[in-house]
PDB file of N, CA, C and O in Angstrom, chain B, residues numbered from 101:
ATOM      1  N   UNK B 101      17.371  -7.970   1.509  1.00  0.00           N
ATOM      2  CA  UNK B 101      16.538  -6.811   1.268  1.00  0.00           C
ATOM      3  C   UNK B 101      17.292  -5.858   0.348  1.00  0.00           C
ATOM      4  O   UNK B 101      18.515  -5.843   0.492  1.00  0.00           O
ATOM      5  N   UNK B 102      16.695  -4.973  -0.678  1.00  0.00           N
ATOM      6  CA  UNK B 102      17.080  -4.470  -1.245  1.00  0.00           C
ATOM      7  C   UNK B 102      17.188  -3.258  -0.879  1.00  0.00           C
ATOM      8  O   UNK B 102      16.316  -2.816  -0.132  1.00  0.00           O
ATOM      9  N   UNK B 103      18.471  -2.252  -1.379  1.00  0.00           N
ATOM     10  CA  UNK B 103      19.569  -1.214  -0.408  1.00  0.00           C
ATOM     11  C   UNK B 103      18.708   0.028  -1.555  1.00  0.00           C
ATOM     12  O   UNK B 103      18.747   1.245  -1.372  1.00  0.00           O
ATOM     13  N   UNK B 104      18.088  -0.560  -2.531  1.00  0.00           N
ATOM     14  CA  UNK B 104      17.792   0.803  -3.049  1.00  0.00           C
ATOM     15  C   UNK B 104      16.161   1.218  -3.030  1.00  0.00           C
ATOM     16  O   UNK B 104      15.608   1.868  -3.918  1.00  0.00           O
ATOM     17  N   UNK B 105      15.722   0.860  -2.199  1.00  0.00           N
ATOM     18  CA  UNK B 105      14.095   0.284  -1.518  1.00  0.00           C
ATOM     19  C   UNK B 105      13.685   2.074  -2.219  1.00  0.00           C
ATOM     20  O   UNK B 105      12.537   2.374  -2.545  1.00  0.00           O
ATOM     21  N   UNK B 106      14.527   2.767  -2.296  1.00  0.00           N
ATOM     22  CA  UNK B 106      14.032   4.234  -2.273  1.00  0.00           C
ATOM     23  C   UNK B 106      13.704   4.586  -3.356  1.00  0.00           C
ATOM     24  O   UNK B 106      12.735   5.324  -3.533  1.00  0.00           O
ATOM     25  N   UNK B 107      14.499   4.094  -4.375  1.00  0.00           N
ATOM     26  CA  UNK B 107      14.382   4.379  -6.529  1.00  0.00           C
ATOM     27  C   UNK B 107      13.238   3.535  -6.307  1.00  0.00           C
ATOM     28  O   UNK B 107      12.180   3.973  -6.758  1.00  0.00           O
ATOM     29  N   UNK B 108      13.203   2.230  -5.610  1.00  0.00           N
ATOM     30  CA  UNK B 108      12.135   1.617  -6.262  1.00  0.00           C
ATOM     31  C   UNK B 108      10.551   2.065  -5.804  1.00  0.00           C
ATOM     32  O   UNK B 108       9.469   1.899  -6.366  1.00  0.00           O
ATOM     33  N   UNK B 109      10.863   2.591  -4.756  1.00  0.00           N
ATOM     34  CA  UNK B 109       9.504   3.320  -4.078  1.00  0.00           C
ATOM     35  C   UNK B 109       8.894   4.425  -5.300  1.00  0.00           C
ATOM     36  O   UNK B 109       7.784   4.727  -5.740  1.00  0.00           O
ATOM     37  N   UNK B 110       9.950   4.716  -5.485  1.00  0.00           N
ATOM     38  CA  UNK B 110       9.196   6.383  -6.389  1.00  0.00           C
ATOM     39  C   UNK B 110       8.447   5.533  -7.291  1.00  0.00           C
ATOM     40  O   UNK B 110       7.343   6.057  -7.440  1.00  0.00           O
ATOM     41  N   UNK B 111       8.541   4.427  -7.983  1.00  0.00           N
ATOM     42  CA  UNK B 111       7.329   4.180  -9.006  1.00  0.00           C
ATOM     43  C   UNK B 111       6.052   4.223  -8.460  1.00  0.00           C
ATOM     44  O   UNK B 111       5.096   4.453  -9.200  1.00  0.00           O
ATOM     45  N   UNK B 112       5.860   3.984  -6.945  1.00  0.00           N
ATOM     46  CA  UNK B 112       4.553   4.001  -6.201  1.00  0.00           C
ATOM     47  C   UNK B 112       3.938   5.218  -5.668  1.00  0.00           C
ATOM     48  O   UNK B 112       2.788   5.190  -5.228  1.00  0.00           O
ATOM     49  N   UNK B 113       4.746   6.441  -5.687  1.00  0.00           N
ATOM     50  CA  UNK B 113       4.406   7.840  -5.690  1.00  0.00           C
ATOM     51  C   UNK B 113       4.562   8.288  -6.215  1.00  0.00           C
ATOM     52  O   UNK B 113       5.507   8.225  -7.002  1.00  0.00           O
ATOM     53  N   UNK B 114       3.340   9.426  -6.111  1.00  0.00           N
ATOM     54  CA  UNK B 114       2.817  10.357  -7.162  1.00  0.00           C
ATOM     55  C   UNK B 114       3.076  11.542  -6.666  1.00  0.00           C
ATOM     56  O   UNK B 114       3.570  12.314  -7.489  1.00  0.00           O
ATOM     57  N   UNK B 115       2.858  12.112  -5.225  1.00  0.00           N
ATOM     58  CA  UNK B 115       3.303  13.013  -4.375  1.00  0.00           C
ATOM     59  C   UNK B 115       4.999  13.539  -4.494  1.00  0.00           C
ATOM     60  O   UNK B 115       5.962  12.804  -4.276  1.00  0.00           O
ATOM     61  N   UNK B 116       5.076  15.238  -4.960  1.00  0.00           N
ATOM     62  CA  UNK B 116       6.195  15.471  -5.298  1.00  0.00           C
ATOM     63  C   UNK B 116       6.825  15.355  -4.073  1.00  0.00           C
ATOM     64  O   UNK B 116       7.706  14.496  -4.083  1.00  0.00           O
ATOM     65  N   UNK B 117       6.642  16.044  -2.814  1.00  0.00           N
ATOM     66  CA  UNK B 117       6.697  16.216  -1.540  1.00  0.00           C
ATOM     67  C   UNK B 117       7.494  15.015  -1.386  1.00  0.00           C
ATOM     68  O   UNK B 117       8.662  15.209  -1.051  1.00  0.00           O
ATOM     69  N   UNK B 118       7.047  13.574  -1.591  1.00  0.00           N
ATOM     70  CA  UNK B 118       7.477  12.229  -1.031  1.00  0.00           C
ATOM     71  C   UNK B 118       8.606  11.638  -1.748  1.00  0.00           C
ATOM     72  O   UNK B 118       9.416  10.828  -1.299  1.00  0.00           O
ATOM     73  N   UNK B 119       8.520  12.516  -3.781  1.00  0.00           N
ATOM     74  CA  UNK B 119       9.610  11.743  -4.416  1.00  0.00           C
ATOM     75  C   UNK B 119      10.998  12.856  -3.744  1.00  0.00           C
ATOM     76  O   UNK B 119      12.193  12.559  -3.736  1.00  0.00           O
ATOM     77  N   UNK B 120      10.593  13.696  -3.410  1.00  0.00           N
ATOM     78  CA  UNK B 120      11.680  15.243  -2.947  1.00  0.00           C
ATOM     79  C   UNK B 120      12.421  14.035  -1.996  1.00  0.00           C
ATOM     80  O   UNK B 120      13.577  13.632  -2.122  1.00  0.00           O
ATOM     81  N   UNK B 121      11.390  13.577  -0.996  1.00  0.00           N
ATOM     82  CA  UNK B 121      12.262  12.970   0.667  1.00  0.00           C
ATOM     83  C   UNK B 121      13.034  11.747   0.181  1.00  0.00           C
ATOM     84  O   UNK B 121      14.089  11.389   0.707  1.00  0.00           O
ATOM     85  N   UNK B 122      12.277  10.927  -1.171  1.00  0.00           N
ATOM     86  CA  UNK B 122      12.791   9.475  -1.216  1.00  0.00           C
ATOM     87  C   UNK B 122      14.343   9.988  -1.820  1.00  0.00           C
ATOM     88  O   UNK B 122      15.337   9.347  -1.479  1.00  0.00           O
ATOM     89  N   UNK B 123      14.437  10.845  -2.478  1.00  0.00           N
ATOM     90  CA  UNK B 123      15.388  11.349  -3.195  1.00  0.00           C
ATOM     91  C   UNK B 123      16.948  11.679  -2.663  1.00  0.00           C
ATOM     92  O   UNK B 123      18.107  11.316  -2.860  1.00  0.00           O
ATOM     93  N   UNK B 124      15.912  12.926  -1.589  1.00  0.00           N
ATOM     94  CA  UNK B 124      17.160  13.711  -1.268  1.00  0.00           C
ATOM     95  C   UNK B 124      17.115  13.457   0.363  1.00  0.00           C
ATOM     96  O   UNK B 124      18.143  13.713   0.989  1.00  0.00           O
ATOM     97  N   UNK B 125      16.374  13.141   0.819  1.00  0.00           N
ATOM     98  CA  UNK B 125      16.277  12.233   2.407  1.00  0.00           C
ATOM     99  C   UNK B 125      15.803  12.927   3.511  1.00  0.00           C
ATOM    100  O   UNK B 125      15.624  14.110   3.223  1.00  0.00           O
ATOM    101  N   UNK B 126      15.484  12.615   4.846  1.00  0.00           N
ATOM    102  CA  UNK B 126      14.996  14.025   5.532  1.00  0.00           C
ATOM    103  C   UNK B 126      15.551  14.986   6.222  1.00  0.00           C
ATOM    104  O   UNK B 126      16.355  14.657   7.094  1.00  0.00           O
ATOM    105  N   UNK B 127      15.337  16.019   6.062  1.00  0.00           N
ATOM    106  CA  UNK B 127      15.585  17.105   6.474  1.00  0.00           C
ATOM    107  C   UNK B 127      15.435  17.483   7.966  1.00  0.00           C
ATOM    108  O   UNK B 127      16.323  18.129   8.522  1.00  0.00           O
ATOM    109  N   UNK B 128      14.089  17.005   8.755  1.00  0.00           N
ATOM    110  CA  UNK B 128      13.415  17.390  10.032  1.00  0.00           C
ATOM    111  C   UNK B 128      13.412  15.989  10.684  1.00  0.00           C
ATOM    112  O   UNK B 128      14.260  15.242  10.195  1.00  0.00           O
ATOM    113  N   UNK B 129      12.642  15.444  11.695  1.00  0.00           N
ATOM    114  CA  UNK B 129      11.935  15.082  12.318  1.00  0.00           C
ATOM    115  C   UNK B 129      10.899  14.519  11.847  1.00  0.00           C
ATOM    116  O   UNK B 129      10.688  13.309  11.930  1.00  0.00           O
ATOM    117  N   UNK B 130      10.118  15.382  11.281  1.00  0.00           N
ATOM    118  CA  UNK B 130       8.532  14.913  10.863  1.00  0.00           C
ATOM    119  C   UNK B 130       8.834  14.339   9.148  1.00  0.00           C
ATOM    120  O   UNK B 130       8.099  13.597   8.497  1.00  0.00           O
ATOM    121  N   UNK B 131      10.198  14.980   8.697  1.00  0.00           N
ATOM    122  CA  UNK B 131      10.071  14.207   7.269  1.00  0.00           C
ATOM    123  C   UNK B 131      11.167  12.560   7.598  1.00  0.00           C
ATOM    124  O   UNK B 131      11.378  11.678   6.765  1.00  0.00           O
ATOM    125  N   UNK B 132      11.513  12.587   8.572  1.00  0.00           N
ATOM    126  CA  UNK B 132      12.350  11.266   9.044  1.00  0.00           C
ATOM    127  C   UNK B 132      10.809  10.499   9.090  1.00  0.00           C
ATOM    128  O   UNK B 132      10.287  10.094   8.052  1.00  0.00           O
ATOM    129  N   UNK B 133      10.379  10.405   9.974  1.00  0.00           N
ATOM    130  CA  UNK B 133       8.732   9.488  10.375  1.00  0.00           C
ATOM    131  C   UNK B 133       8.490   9.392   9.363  1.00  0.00           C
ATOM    132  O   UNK B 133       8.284   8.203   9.122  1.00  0.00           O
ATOM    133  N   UNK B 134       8.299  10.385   7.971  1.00  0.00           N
ATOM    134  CA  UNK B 134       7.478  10.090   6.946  1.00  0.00           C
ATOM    135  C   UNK B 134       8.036   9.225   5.978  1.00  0.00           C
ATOM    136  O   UNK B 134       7.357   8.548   5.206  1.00  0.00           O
ATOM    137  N   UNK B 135       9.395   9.248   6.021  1.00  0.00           N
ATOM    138  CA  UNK B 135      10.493   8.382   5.078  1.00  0.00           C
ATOM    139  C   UNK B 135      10.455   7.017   5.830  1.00  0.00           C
ATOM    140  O   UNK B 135      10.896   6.025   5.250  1.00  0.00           O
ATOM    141  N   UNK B 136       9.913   6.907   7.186  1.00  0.00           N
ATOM    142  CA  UNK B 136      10.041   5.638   8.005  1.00  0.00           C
ATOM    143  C   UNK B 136       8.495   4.741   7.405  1.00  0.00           C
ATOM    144  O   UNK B 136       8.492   3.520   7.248  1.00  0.00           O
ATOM    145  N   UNK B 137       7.422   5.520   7.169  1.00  0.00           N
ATOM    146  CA  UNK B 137       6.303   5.103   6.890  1.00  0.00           C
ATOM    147  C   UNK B 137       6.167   4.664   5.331  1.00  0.00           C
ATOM    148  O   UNK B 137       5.497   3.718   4.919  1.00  0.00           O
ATOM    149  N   UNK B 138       6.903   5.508   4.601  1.00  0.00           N
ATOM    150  CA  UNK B 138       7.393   5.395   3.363  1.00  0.00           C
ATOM    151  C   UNK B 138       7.895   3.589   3.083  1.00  0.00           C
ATOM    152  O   UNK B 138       7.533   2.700   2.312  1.00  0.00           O
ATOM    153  N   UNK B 139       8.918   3.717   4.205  1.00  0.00           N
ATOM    154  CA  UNK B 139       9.857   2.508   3.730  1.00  0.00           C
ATOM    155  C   UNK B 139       8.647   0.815   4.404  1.00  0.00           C
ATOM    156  O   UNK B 139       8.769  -0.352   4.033  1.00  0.00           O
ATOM    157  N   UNK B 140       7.358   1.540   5.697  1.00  0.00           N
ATOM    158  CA  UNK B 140       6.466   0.560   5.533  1.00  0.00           C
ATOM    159  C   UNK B 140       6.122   0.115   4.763  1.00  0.00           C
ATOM    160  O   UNK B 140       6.420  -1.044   4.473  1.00  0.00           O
ATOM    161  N   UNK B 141       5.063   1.115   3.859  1.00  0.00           N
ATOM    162  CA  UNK B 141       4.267   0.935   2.645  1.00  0.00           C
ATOM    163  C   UNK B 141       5.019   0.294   2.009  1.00  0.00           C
ATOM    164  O   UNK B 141       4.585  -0.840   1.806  1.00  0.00           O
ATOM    165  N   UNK B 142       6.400   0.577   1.392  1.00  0.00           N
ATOM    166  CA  UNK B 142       7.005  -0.314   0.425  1.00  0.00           C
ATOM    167  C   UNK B 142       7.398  -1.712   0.886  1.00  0.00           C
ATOM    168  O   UNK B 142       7.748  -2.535   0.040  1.00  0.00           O
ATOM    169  N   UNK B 143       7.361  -2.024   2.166  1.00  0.00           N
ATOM    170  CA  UNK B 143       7.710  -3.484   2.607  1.00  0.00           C
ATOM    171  C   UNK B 143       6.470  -4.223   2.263  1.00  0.00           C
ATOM    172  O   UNK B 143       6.536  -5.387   1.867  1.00  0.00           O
ATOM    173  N   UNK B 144       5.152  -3.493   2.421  1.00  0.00           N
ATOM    174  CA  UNK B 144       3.662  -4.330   2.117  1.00  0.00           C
ATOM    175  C   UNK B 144       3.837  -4.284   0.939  1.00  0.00           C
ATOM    176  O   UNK B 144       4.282  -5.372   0.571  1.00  0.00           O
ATOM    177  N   UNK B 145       3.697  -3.410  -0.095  1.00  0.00           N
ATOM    178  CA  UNK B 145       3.752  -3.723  -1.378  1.00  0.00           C
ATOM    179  C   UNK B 145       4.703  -4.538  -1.769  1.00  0.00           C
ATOM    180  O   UNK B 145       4.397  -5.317  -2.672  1.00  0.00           O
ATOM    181  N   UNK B 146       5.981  -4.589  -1.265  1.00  0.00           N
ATOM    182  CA  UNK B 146       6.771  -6.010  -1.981  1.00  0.00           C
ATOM    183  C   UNK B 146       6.433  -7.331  -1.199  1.00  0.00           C
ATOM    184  O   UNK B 146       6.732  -8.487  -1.496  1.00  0.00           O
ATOM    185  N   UNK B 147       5.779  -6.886  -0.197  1.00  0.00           N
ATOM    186  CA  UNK B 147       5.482  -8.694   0.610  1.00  0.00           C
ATOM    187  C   UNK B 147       6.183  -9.064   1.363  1.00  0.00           C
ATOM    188  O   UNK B 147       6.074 -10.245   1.691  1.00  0.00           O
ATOM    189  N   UNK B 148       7.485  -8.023   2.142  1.00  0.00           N
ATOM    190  CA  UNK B 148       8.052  -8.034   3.206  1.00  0.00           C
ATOM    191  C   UNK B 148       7.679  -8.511   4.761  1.00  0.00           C
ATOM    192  O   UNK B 148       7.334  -7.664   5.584  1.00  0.00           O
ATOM    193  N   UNK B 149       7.742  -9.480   4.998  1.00  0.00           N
ATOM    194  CA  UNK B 149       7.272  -9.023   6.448  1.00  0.00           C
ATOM    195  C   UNK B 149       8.434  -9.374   7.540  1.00  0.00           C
ATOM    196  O   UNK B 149       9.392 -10.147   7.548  1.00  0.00           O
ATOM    197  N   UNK B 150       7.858  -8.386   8.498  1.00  0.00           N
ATOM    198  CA  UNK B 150       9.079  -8.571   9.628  1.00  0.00           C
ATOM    199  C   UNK B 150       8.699  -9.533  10.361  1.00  0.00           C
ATOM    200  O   UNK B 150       7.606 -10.051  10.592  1.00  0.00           O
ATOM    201  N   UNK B 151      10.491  -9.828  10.937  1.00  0.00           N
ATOM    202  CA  UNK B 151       9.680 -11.330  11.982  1.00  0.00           C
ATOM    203  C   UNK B 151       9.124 -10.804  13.582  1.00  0.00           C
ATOM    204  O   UNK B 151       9.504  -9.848  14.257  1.00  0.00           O
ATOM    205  N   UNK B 152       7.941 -11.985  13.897  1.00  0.00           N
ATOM    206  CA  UNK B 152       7.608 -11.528  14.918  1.00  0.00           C
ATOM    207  C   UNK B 152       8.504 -10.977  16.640  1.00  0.00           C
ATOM    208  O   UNK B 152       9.472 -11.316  17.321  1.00  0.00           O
ATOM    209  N   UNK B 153       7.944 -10.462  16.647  1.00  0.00           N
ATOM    210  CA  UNK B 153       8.956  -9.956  18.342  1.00  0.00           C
ATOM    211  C   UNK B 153       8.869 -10.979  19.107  1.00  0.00           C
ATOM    212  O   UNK B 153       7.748 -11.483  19.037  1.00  0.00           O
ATOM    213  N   UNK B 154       9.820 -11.693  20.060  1.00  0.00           N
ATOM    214  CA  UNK B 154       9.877 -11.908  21.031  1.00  0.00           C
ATOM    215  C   UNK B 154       8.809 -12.749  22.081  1.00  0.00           C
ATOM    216  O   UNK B 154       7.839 -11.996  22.176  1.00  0.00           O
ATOM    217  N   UNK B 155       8.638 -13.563  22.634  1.00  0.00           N
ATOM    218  CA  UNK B 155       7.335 -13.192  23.609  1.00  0.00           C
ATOM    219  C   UNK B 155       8.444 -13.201  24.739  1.00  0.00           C
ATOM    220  O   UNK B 155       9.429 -13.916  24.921  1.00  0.00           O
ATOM    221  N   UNK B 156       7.919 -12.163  25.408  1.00  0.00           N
ATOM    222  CA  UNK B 156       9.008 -11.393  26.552  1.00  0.00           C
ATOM    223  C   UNK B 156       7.848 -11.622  28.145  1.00  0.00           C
ATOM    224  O   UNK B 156       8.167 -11.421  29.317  1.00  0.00           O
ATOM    225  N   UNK B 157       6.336 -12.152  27.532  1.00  0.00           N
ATOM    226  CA  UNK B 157       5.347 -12.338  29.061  1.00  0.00           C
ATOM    227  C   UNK B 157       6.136 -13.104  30.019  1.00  0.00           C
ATOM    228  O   UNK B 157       7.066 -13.765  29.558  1.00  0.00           O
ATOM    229  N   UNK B 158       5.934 -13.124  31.193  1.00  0.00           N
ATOM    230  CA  UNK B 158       5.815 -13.600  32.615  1.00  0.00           C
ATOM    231  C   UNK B 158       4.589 -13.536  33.302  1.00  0.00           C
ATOM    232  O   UNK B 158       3.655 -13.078  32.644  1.00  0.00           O
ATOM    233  N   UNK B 159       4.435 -13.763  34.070  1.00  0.00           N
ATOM    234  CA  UNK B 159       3.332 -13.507  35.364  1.00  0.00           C
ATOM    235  C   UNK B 159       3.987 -13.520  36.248  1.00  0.00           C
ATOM    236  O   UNK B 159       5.043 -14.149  36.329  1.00  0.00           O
ATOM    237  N   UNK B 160       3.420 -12.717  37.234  1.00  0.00           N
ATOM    238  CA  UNK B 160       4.226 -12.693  38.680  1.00  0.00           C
ATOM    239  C   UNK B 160       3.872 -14.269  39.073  1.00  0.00           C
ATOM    240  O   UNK B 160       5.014 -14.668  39.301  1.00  0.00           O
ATOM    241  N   UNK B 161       3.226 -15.125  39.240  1.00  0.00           N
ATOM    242  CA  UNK B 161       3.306 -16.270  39.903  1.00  0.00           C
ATOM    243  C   UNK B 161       4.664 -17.199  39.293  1.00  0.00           C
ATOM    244  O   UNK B 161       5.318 -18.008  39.951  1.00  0.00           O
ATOM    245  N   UNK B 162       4.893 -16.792  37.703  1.00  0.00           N
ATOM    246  CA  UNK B 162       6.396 -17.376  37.620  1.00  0.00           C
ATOM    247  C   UNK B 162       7.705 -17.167  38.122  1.00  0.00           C
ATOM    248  O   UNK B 162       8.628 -17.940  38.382  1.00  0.00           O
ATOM    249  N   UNK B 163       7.558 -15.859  38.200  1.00  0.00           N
ATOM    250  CA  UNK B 163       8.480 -15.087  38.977  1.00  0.00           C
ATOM    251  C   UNK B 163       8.646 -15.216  40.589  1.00  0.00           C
ATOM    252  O   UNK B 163       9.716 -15.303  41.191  1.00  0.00           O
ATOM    253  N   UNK B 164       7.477 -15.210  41.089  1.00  0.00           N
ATOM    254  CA  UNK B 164       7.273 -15.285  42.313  1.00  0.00           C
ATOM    255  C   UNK B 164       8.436 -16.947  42.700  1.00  0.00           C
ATOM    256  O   UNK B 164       9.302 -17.203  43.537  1.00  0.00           O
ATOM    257  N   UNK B 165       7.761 -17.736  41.496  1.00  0.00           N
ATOM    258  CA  UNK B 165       8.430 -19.275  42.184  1.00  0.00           C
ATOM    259  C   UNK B 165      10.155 -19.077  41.806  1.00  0.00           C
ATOM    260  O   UNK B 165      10.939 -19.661  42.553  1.00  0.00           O
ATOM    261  N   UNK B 166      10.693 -18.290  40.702  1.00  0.00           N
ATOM    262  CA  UNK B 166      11.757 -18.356  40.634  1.00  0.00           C
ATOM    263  C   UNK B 166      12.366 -17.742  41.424  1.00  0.00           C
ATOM    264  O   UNK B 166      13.572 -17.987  41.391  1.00  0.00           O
ATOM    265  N   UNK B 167      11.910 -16.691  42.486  1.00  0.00           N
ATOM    266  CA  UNK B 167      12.883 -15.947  43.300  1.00  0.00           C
ATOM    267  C   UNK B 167      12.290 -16.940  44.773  1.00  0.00           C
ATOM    268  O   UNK B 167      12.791 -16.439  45.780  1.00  0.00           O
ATOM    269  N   UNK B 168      11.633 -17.835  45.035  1.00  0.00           N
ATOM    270  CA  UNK B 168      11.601 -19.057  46.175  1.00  0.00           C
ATOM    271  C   UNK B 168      12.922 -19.856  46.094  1.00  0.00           C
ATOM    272  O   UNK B 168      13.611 -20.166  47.066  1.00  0.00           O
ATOM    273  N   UNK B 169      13.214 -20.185  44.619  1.00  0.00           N
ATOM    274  CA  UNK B 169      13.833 -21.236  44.907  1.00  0.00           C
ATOM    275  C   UNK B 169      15.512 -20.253  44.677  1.00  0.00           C
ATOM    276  O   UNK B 169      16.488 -20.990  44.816  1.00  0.00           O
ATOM    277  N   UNK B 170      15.725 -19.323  44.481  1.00  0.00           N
ATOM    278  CA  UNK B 170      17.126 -18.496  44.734  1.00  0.00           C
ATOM    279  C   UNK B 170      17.635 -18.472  46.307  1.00  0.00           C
ATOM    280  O   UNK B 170      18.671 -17.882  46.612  1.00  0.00           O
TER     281      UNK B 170
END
């Protein structure tokens, strides 16, 4: 993945507000989230995708049999 995801974002905004954060980075809270949503959009536009999570399911009836046989 590329480390400068941020120069390359600004060609996709037009919003001074957004080239200010890609630039100089966030300041708050609410401009962190927006630099986080930022760095979404630019993963769809380059065709990034993340890998899927985990499957972390159970059911209690699996569980149930693994703590029988403990």
């Amino acid at each position: 993945m590329n480390d400068n995801w941020r120069e390359e974002m600004e060609r996709f905004v037009t919003d001074e507000n957004h080239i200010r954060l890609l630039r100089e980075g966030p300041h708050s809270h609410h401009e962190a989230r927006l630099l986080g949503a930022l760095k979404y959009r630019y993963n769809k536009i380059m065709g990034i995708e993340s890998p899927e999570p985990k499957d972390c399911q159970s059911s209690f009836k699996e569980w149930n049999e693994q703590t029988k046989s403990v």
